[in-house]
Each structure stands twice: as structure tokens, then as C-alpha cells.
N, C-alpha and C positions, 0 to 999 in steps of 0.2 A: 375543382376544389375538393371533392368528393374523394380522387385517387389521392388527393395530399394528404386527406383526412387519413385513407386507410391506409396510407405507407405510415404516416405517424403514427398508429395504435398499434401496428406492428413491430415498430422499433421499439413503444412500448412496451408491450409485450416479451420483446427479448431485452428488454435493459432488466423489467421485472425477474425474469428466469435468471437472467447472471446475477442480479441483487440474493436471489434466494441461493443462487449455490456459494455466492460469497459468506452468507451468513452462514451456510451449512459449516462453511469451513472454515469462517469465525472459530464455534462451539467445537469442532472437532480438536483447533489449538488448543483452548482453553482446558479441554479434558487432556491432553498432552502435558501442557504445564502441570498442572495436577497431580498427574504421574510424575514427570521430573523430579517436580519438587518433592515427592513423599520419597524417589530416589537418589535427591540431593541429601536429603536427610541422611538417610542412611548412610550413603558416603562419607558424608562430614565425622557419624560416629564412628566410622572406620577408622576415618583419616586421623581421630584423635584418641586410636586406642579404646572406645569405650566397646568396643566388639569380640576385641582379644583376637582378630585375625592383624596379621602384620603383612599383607599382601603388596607386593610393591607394583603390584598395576592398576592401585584403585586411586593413585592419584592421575594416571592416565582415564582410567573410567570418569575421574572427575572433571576432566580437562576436556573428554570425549561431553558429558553433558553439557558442562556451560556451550560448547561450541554446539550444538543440539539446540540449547534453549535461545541464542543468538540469533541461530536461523530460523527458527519458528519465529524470536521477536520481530525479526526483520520482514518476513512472510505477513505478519499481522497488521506490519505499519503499510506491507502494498495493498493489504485486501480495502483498510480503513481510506485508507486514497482511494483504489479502485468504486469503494463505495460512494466517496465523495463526489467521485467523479461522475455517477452515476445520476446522483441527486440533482446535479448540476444539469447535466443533458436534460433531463425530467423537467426540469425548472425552463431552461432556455427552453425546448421543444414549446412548452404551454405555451410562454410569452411571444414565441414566434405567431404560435397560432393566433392570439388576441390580437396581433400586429397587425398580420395578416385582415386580418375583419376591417379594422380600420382602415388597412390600406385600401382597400377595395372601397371603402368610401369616397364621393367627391368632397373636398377640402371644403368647399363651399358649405354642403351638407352638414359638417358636424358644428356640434355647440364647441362654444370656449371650452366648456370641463371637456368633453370628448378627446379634443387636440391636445389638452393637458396630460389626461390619462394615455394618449398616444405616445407624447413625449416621456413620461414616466417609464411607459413598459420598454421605448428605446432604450432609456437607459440603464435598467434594471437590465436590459440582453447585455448590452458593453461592459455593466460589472461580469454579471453573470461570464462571459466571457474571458473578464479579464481574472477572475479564480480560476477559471480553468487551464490557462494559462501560465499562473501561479504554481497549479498540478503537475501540470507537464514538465516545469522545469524545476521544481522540485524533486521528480522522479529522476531527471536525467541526471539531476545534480547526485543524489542519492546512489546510482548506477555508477555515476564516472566514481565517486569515493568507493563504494564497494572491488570496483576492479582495480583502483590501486592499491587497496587494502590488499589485494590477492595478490597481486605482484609483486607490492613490495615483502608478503609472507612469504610467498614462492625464493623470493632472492635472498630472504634472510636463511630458509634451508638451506641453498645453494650455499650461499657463504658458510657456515657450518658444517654443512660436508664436505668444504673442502681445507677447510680449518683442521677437522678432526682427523682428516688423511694425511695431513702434512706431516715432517718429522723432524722434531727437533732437536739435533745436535748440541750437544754441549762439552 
């Protein structure tokens, strides 16, 4: 029981250190967006003339940010999973443990409320589970869109350059 004990405050332990470098990197988007946006600003007033430059690559600059602030958005929705996912493990680990106590009791041994509190914590593990499993395919689901989003972006240049190369007679 002992080794089970210290393998769990270890796994502890390192769910703890990735929660904190998650949140490091929470704050460090957040200070990102911030930036963005004070140089969305700015772009916007470019883009409508109230600057008096007429540069014609600040609407690529502008195209360059949203696609900047995307991937950052998108980074923040894995870390908020990542986290969750986190809290989850945290959660299931405990109720293992509790489980555990009980199971090593004889059946005989325990009161009504005991077996009750037994049965509770089982099924608190099976949600508990079954969100995390919710996680997982959420993420996959969210991965398989992201790469056909690429794909289908990647085909749409393709089509285009070879659109643009073609020559049309008339």
C-alpha cells in the first residue's frame, strides 16, 4: 500500500508542475493578446487611412495577425483542456485511493452507509472517467478539423496558383 501511496504523490507532484507551467503559459497568451490587440489597433487605423501611410502590406500585416491571434486562441483552448484534464486525473487518483480503503475491507465489516459511500465513490470514478473521455475526443475531434482546415487551405493555394498561371485566350 505504501509504494501505491508514493507512486501517487508523485504522479501528483508532476500533474502539479505541468498545471503550473500550463498556467505560466496561460498569462504569457494573455500578455500576447494584449500586444495584438494594442497592434490590431493600430492596423485598423492604418487600414482606414487615419495614419496617412498608404502601405499596401498592412493589409497582409493584418491578415498576418488575426492568423497569429487564431493560433494563440486555439493554443489556449488545448492548455484549458489540458488543464481540465488535469483536475480530472487529481480527482479520479483521490477517489481511487478512497476506493481502495474500502476495498481492502471485508464486505462483512462495513456498515450500510460505508457500502453506500463505496458505491458513490464508484461511481463518481465512471463519471469522472467518462469526462475524460469526453476530453479525449473532443481533442481528436478538434485535431482531425484543424488538419482539414490545412488541407483544404493548402488546396485552395494550389488551386490559385495554378489559376493565376494559366492563360487565357481570347
Amino acid at each position: 500500500m505504501k509504494t501505491l501511496e508514493r507512486k501517487a504523490k508523485m504522479t501528483e507532484i508532476q500533474r502539479f508542475h505541468k498545471a503550473q507551467s500550463i498556467q505560466r503559459r496561460l498569462e504569457e497568451i494573455e500578455v500576447t493578446f494584449k500586444e495584438l490587440e494594442e497592434k490590431g489597433v493600430e492596423l485598423e487605423r492604418a487600414l482606414r487611412g487615419e495614419t496617412g501611410t498608404g502601405d499596401p502590406e498592412i493589409i497582409d500585416q493584418w491578415i498576418e495577425l488575426v492568423q497569429e491571434k487564431n493560433n494563440l486562441l486555439s493554443e489556449e483552448s488545448d492548455l484549458m483542456v489540458a488543464s481540465r484534464q488535469l483536475e480530472l486525473e487529481d480527482k479520479q487518483s483521490m477517489l481511487e485511493m478512497e476506493l481502495r480503503r474500502y476495498m481492502e475491507m471485508d464486505d462483512s465489516e462495513k456498515s450500510p452507509e460505508q457500502q453506500k459511500h463505496e458505491a458513490e465513490i464508484l461511481q463518481e470514478m465512471l463519471d469522472v472517467v467518462d469526462m475524460r473521455d469526453s476530453l479525449v475526443a473532443f481533442l481528436e475531434e478538434k485535431r482531425l478539423k484543424e488538419v482539414n482546415d490545412q488541407f483544404n487551405s493548402s488546396l485552395d493555394a494550389k488551386r490559385r496558383s495554378t489559376t493565376a498561371s494559366q492563360v487565357h485566350w481570347e
